[in-house]
PDB file with SEQRES, HELIX, SHEET and CRYST1 records, atoms N, CA, C and O in Angstrom:
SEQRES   1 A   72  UNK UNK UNK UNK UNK UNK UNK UNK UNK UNK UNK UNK UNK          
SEQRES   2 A   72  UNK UNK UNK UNK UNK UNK UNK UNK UNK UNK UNK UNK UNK          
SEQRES   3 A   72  UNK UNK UNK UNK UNK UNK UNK UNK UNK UNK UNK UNK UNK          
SEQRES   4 A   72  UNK UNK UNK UNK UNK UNK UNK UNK UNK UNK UNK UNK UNK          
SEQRES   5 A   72  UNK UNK UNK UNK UNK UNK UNK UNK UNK UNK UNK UNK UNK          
SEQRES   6 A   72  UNK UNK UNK UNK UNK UNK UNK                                  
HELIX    1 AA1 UNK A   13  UNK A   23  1                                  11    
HELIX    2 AA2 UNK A   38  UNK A   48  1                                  11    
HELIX    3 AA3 UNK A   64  UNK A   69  1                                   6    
SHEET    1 AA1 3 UNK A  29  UNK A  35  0                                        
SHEET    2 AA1 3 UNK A   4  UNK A   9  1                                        
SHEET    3 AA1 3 UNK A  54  UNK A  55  1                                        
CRYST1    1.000    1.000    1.000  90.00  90.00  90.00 P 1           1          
ATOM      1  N   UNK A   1     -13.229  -9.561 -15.320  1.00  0.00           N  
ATOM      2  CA  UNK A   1     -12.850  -9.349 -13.941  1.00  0.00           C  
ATOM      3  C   UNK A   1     -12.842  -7.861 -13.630  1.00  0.00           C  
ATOM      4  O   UNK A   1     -12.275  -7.001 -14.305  1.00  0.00           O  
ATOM      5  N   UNK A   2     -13.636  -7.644 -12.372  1.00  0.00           N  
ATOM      6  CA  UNK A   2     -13.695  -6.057 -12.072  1.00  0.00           C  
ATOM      7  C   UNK A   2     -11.979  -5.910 -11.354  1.00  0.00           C  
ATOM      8  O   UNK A   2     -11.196  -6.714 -10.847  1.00  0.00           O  
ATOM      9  N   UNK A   3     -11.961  -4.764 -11.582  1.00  0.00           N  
ATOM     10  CA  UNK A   3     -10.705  -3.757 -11.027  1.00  0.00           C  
ATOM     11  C   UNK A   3     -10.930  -3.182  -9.495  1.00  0.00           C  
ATOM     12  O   UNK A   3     -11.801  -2.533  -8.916  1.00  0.00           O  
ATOM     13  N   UNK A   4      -9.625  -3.800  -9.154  1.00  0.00           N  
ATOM     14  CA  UNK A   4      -9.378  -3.614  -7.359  1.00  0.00           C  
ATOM     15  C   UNK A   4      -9.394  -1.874  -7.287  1.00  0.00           C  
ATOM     16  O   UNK A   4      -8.283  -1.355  -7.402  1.00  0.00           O  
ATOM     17  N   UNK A   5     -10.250  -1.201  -7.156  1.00  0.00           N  
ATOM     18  CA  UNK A   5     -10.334   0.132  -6.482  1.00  0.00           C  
ATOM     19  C   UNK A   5      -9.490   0.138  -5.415  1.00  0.00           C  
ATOM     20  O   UNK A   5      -9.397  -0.808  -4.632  1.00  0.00           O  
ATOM     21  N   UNK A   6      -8.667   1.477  -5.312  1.00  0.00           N  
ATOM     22  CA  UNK A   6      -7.542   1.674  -4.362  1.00  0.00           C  
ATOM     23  C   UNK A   6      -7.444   3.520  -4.267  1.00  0.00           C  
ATOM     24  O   UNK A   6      -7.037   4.189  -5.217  1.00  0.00           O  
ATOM     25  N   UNK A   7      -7.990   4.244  -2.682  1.00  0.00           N  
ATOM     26  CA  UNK A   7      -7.510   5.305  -2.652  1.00  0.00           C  
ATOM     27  C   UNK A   7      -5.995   5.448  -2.114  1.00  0.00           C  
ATOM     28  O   UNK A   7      -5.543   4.842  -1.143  1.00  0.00           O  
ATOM     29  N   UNK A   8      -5.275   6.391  -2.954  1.00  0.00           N  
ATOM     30  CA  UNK A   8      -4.260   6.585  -1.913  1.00  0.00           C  
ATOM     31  C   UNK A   8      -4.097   7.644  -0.244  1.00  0.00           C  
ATOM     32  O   UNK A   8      -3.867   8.846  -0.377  1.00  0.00           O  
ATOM     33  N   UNK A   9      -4.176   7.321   0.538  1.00  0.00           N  
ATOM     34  CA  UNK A   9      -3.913   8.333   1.657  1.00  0.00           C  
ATOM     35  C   UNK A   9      -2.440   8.771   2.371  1.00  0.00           C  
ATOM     36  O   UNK A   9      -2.064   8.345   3.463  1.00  0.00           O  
ATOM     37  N   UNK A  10      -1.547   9.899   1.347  1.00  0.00           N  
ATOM     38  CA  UNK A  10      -0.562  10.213   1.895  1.00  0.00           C  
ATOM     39  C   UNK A  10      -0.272  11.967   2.005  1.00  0.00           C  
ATOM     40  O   UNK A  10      -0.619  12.751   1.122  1.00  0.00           O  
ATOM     41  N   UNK A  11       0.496  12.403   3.397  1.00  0.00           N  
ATOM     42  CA  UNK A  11       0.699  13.593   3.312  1.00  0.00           C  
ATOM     43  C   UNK A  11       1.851  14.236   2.148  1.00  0.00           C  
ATOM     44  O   UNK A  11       1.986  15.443   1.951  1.00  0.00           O  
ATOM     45  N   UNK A  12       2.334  13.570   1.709  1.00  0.00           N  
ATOM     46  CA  UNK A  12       3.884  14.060   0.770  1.00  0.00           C  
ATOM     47  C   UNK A  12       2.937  13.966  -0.626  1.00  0.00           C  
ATOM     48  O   UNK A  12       1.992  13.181  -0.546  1.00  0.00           O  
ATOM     49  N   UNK A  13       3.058  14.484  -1.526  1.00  0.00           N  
ATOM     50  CA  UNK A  13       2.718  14.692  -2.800  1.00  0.00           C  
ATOM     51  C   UNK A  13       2.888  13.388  -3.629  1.00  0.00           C  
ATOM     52  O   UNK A  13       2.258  12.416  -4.046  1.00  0.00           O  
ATOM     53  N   UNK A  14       4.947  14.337  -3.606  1.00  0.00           N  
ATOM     54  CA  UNK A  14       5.600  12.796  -4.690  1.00  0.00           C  
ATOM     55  C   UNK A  14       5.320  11.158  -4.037  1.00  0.00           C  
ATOM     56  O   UNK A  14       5.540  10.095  -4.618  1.00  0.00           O  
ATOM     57  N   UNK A  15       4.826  11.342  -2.797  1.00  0.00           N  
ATOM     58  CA  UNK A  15       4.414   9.683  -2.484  1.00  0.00           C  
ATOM     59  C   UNK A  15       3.017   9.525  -3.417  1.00  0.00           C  
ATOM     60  O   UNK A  15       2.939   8.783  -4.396  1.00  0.00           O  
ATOM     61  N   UNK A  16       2.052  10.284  -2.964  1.00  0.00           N  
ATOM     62  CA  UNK A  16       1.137   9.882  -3.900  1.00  0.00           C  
ATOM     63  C   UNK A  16       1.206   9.908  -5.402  1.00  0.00           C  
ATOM     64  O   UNK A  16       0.300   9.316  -5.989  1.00  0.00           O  
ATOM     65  N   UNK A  17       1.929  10.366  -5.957  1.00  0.00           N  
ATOM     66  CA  UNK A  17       2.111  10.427  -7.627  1.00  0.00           C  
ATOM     67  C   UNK A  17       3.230   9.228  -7.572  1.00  0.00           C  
ATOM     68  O   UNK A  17       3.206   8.790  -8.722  1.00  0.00           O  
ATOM     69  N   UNK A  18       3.995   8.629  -6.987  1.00  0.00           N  
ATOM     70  CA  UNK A  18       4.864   7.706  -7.133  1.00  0.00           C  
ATOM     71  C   UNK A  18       3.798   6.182  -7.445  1.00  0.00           C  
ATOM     72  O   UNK A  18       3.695   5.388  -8.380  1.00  0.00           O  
ATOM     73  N   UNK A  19       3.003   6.378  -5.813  1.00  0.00           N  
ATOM     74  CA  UNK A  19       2.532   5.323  -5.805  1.00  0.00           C  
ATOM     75  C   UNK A  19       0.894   5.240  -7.218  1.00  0.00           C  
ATOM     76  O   UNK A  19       0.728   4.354  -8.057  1.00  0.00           O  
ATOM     77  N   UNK A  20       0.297   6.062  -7.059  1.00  0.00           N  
ATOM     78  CA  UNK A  20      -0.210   6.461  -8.089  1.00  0.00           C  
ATOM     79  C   UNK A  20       0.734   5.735  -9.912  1.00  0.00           C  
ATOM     80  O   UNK A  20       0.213   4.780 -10.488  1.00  0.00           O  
ATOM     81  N   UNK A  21       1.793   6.274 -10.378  1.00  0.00           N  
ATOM     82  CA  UNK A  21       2.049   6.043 -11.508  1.00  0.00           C  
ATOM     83  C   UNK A  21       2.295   4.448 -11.335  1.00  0.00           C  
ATOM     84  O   UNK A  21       1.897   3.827 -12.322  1.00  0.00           O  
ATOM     85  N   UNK A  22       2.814   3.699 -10.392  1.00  0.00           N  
ATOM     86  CA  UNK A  22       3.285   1.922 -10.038  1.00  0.00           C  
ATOM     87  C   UNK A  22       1.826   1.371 -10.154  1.00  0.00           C  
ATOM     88  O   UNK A  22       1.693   0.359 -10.841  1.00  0.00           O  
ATOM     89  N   UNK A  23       0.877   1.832  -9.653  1.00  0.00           N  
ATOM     90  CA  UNK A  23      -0.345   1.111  -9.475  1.00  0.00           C  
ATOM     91  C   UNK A  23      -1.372   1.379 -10.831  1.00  0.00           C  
ATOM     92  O   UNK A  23      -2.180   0.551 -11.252  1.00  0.00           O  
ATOM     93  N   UNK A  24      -1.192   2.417 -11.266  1.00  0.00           N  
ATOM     94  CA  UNK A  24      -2.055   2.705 -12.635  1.00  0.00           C  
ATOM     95  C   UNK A  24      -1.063   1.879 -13.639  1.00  0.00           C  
ATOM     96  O   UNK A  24      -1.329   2.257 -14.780  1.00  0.00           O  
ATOM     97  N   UNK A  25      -0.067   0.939 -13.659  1.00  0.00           N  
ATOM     98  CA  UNK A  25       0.667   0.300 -14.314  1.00  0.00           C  
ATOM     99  C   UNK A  25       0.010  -1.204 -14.465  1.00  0.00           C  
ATOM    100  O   UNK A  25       0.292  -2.161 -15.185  1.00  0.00           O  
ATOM    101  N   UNK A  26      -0.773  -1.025 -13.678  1.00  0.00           N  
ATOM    102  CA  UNK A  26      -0.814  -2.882 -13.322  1.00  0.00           C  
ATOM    103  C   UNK A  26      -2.613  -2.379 -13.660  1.00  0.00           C  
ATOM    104  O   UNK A  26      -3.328  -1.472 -13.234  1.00  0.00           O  
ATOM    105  N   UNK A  27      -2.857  -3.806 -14.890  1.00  0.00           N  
ATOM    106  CA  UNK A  27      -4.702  -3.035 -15.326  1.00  0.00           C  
ATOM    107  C   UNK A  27      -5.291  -3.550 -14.840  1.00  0.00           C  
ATOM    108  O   UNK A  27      -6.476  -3.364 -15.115  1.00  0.00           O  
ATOM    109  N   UNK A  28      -5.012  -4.461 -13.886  1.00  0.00           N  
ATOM    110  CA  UNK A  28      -6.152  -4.872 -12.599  1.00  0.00           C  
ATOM    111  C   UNK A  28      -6.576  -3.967 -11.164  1.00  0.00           C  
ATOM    112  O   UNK A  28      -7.461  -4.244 -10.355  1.00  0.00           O  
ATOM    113  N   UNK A  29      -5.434  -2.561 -11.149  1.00  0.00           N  
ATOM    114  CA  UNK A  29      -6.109  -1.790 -10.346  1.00  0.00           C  
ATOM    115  C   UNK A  29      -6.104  -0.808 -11.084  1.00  0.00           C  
ATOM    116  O   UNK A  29      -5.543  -0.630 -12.165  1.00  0.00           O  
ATOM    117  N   UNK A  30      -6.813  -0.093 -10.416  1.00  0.00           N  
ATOM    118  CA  UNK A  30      -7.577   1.735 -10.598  1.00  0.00           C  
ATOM    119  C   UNK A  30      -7.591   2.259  -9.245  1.00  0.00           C  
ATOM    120  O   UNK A  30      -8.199   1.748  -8.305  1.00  0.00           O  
ATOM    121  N   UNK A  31      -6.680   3.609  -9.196  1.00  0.00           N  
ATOM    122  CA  UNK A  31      -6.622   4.400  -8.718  1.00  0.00           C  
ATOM    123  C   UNK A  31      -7.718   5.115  -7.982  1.00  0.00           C  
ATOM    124  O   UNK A  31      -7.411   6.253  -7.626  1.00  0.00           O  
ATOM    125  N   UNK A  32      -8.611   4.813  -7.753  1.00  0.00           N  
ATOM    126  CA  UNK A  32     -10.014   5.942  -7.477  1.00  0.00           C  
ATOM    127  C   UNK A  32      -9.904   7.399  -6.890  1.00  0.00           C  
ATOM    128  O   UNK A  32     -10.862   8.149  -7.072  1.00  0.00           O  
ATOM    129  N   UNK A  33      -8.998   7.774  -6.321  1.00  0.00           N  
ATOM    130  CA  UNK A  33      -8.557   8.906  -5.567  1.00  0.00           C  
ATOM    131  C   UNK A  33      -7.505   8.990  -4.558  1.00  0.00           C  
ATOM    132  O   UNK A  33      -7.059   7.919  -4.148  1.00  0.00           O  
ATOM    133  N   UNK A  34      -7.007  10.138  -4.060  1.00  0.00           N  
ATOM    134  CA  UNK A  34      -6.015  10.409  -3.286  1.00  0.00           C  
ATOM    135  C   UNK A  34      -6.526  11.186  -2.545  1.00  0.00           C  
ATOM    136  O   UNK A  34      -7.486  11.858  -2.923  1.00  0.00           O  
ATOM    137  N   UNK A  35      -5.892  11.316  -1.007  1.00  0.00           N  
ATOM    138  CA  UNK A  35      -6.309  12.505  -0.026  1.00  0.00           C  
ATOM    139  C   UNK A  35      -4.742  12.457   0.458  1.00  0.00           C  
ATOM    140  O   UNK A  35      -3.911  11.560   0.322  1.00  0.00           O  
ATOM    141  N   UNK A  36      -4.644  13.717   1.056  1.00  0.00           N  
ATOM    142  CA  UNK A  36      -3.395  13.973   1.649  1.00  0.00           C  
ATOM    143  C   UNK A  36      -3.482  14.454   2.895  1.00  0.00           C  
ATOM    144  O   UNK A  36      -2.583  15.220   3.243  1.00  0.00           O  
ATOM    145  N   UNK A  37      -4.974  14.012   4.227  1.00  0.00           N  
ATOM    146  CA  UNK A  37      -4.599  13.890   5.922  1.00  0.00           C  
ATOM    147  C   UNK A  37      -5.729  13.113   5.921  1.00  0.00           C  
ATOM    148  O   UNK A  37      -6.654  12.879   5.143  1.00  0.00           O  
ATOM    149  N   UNK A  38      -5.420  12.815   6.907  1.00  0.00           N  
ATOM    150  CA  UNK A  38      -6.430  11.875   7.705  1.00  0.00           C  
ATOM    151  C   UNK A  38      -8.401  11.641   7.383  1.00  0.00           C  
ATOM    152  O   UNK A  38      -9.233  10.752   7.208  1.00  0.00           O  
ATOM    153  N   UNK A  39      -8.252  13.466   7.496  1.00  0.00           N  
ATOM    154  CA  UNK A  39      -9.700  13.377   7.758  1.00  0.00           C  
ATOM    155  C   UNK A  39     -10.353  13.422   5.919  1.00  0.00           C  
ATOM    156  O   UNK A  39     -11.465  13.146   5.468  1.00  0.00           O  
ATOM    157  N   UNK A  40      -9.587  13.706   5.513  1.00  0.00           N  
ATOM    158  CA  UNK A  40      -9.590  13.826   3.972  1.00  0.00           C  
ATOM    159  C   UNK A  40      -9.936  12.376   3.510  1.00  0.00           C  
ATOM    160  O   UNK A  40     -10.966  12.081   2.903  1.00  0.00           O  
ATOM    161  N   UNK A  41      -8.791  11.369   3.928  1.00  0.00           N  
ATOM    162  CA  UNK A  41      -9.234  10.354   3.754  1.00  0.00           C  
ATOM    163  C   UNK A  41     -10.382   9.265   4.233  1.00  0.00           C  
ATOM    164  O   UNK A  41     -10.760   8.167   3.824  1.00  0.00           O  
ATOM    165  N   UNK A  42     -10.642   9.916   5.030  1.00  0.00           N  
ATOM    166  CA  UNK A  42     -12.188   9.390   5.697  1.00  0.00           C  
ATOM    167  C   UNK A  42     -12.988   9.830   5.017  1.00  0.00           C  
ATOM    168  O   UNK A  42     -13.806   8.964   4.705  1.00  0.00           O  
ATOM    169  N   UNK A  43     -13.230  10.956   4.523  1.00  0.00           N  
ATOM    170  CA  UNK A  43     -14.365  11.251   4.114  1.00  0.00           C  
ATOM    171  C   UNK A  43     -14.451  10.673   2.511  1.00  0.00           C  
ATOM    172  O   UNK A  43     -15.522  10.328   2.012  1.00  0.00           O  
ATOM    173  N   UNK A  44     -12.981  10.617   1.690  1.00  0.00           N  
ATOM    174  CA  UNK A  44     -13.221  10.008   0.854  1.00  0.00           C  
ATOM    175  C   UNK A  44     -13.410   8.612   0.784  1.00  0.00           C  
ATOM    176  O   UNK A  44     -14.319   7.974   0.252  1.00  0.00           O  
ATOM    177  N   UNK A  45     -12.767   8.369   1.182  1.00  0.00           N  
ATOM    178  CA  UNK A  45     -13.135   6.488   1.672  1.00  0.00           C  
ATOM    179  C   UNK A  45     -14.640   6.036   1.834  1.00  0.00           C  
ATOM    180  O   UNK A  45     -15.017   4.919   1.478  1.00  0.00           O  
ATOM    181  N   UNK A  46     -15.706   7.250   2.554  1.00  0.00           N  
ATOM    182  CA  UNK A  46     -16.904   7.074   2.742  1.00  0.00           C  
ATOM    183  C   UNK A  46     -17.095   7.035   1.042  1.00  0.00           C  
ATOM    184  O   UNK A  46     -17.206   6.023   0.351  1.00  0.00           O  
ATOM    185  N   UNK A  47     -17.098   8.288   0.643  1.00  0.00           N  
ATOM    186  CA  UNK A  47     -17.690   9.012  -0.867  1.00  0.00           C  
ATOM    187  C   UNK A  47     -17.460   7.511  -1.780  1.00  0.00           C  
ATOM    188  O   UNK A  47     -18.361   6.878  -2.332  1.00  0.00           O  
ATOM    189  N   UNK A  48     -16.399   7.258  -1.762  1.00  0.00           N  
ATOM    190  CA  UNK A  48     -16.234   6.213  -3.323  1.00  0.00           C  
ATOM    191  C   UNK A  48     -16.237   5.185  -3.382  1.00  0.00           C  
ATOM    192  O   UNK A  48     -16.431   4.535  -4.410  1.00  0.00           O  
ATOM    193  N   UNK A  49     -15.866   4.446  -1.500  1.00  0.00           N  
ATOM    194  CA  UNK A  49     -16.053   2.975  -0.977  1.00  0.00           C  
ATOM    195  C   UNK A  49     -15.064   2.209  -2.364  1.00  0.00           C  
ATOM    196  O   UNK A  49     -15.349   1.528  -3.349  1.00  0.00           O  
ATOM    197  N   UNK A  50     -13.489   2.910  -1.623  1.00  0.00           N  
ATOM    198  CA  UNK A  50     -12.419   1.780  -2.517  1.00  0.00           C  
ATOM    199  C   UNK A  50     -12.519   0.250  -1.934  1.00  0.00           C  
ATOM    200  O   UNK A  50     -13.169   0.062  -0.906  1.00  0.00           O  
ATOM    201  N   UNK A  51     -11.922  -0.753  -2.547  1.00  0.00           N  
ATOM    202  CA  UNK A  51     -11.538  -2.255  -2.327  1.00  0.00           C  
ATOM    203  C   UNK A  51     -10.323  -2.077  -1.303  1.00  0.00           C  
ATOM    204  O   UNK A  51     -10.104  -2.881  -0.396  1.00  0.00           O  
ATOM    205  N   UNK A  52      -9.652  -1.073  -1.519  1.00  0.00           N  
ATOM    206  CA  UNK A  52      -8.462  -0.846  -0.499  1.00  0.00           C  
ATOM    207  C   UNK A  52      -7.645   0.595  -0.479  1.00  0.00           C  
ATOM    208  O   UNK A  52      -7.324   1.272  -1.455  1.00  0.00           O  
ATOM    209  N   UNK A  53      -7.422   0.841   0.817  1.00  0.00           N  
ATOM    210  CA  UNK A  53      -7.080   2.336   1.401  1.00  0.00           C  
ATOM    211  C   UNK A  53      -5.440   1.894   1.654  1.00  0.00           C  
ATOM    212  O   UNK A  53      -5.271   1.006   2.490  1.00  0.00           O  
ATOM    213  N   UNK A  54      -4.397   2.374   1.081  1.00  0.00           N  
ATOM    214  CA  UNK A  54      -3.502   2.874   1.189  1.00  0.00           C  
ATOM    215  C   UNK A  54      -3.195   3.767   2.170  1.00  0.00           C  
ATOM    216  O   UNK A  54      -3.236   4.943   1.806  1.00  0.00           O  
ATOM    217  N   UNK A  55      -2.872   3.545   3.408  1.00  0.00           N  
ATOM    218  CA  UNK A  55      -2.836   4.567   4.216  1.00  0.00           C  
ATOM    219  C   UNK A  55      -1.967   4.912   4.857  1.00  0.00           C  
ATOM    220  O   UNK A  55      -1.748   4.182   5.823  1.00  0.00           O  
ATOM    221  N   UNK A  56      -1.085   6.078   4.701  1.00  0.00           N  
ATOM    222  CA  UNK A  56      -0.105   6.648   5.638  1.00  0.00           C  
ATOM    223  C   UNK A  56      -0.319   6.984   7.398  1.00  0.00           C  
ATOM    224  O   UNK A  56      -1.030   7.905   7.801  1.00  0.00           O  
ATOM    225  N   UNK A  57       0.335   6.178   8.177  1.00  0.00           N  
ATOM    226  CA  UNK A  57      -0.341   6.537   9.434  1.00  0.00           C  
ATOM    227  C   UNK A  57       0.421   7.782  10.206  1.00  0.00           C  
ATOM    228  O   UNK A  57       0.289   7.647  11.422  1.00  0.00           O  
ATOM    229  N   UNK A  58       1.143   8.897   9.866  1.00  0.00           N  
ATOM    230  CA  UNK A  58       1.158   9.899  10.145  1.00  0.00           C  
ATOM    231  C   UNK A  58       0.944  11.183   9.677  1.00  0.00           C  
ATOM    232  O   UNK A  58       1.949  11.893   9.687  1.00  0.00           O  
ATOM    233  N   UNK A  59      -0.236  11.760   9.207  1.00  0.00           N  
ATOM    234  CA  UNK A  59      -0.574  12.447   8.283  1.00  0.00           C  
ATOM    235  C   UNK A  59      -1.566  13.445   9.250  1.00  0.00           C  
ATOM    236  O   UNK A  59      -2.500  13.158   9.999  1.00  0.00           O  
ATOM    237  N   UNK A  60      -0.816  14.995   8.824  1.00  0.00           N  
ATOM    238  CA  UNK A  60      -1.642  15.941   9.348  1.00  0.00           C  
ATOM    239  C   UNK A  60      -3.163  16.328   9.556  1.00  0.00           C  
ATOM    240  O   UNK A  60      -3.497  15.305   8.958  1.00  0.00           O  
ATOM    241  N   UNK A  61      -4.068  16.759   9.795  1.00  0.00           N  
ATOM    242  CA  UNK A  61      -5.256  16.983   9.840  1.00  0.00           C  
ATOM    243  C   UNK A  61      -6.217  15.420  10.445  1.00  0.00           C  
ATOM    244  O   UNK A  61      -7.383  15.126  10.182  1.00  0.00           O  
ATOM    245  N   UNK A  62      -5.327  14.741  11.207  1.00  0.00           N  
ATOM    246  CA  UNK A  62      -5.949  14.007  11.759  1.00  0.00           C  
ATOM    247  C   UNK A  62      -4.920  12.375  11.293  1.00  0.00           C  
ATOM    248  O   UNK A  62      -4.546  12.258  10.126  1.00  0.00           O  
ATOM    249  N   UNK A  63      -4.617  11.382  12.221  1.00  0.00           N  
ATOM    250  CA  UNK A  63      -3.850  10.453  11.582  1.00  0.00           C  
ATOM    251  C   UNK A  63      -4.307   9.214  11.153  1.00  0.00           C  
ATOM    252  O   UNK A  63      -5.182   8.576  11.737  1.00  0.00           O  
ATOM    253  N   UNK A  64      -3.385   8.649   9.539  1.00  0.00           N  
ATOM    254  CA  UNK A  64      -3.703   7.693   9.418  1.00  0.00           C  
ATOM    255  C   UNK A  64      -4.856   6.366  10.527  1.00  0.00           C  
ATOM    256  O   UNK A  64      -5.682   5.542  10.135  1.00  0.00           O  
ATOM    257  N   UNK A  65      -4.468   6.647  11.685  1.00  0.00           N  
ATOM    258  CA  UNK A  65      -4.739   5.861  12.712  1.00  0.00           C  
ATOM    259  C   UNK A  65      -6.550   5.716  12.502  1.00  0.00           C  
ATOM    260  O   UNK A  65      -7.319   4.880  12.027  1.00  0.00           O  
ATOM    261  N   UNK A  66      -6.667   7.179  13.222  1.00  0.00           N  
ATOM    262  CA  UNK A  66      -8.168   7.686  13.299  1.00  0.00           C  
ATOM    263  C   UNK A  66      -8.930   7.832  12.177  1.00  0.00           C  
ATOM    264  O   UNK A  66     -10.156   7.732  12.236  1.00  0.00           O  
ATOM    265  N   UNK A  67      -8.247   8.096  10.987  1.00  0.00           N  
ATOM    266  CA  UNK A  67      -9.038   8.201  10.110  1.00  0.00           C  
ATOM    267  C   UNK A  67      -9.501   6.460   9.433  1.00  0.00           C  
ATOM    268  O   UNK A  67     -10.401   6.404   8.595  1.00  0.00           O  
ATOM    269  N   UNK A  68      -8.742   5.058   9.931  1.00  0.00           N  
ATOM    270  CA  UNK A  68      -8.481   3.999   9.757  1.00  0.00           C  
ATOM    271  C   UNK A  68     -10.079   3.854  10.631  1.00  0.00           C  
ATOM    272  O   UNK A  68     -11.180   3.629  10.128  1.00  0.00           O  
ATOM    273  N   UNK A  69      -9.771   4.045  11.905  1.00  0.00           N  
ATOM    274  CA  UNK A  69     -11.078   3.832  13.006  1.00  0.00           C  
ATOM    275  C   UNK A  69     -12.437   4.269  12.312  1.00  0.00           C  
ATOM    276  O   UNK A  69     -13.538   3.734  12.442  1.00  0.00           O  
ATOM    277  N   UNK A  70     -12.126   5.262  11.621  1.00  0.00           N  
ATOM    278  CA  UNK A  70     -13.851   6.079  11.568  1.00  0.00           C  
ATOM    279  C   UNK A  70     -13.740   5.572  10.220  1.00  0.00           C  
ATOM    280  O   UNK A  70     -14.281   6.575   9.756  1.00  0.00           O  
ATOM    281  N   UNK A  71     -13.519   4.925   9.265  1.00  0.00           N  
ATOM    282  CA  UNK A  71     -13.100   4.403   7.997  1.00  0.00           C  
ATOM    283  C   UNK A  71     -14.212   2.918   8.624  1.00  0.00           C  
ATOM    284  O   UNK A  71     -15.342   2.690   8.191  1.00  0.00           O  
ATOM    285  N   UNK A  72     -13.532   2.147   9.644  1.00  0.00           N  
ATOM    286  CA  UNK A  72     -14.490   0.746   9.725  1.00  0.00           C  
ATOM    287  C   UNK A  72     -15.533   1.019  10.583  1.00  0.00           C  
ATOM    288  O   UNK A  72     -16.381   0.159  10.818  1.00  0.00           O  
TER     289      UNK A  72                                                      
END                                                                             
């Protein structure tokens, strides 16, 4: 069985290393990357095409929201 790819998209650090260490716990997902604003996460979301985006919807450099829109 392949592994659920998951970026995280949050502005706070310790959120992403929190959620990061809970999810690299469980060996059916993998982590693929983190961004910490919006547009960060769009562009990675394009680059690595996770199974699922974790996404904070208030995050500087553009929000969860928009970066959700240009994501589908």
């Amino acid at each position: 069985m392949d592994c659920l790819r998951i970026l995280i998209a949050d502005d706070h650090p310790l959120v992403r290393k929190g959620l990061r260490s809970v999810l690299g716990s469980v060996p059916e997902f993998e982590v693929v990357g983190e961004a910490a604003s919006g547009r960060e996460a769009a562009e990675r979301a394009v680059a690595m095409q996770p199974d699922v985006v974790l996404m904070d919807l208030q995050m500087p450099g553009g929000s969860g929201i928009e970066a959700t829109r240009e994501i589908m």
